[in-house]
C-alpha positions in Angstrom: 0.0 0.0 0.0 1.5 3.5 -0.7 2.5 5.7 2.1 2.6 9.5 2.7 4.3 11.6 4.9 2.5 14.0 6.8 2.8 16.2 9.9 0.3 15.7 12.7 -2.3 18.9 12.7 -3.8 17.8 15.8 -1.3 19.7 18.4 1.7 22.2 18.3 4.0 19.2 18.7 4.2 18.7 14.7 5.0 15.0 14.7 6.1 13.7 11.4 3.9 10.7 10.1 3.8 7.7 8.0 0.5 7.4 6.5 -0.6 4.1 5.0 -3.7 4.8 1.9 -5.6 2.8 0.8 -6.8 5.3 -2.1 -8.1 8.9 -0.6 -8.5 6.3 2.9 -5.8 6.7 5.7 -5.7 3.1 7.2 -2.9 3.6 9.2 -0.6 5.8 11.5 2.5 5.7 12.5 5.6 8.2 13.5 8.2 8.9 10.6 11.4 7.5 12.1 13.5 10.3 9.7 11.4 13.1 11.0 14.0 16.0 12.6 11.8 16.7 15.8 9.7 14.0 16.6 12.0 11.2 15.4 9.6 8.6 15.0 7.3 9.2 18.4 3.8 10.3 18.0 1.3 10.1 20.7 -1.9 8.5 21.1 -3.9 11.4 19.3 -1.2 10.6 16.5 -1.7 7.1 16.2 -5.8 7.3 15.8 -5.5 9.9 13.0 -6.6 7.1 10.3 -9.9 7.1 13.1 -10.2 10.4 13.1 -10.0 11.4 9.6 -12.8 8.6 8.7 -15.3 10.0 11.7 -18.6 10.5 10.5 -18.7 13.4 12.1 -16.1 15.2 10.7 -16.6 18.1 9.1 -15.4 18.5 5.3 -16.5 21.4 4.3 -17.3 24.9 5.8 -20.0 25.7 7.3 -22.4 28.8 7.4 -25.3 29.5 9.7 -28.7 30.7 7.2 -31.7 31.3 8.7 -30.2 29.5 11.8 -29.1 26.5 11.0 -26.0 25.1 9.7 -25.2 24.7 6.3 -22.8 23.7 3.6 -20.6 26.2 1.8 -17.6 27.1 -0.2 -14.5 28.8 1.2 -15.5 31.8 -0.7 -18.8 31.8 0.8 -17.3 31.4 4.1 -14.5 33.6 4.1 -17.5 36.4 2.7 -19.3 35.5 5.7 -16.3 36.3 8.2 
């Protein structure tokens, strides 16, 4: 399976990973042994990034609030309503 390197956006810590696809699916985590600051540790939030990033719940896209409730835009739509 091809791999990607990536650096963890879920803290200020900026652990390098190894991400394992599966097509557009991460399927697994791990730390990225060559990585200058991290050198191959991630933590736990690190290591359940393929979880995370298939969460139902995730968001995907923005969001705007019209006529109260919560709907799906573009960036430009977005950014136009900041």
């Amino acid at each position: 399976m091809p791999t990607a390197l990536r650096i963890c956006p879920l803290c200020e810590a900026t652990c390098g990973l190894t991400l394992t696809l599966d097509g557009s699916r991460v399927t697994g985590a791990r730390g990225d042994r060559d990585d200058v600051f991290s050198k191959g540790f991630i933590c736990p939030k690190g290591a359940s990034f393929p979880e995370i990033d298939a969460d139902p719940d995730r968001l995907r896209t923005p969001m705007v609030r019209k006529d109260g409730r919560l709907q799906e835009a573009t960036w430009a739509e977005a950014f136009d309503t900041i």
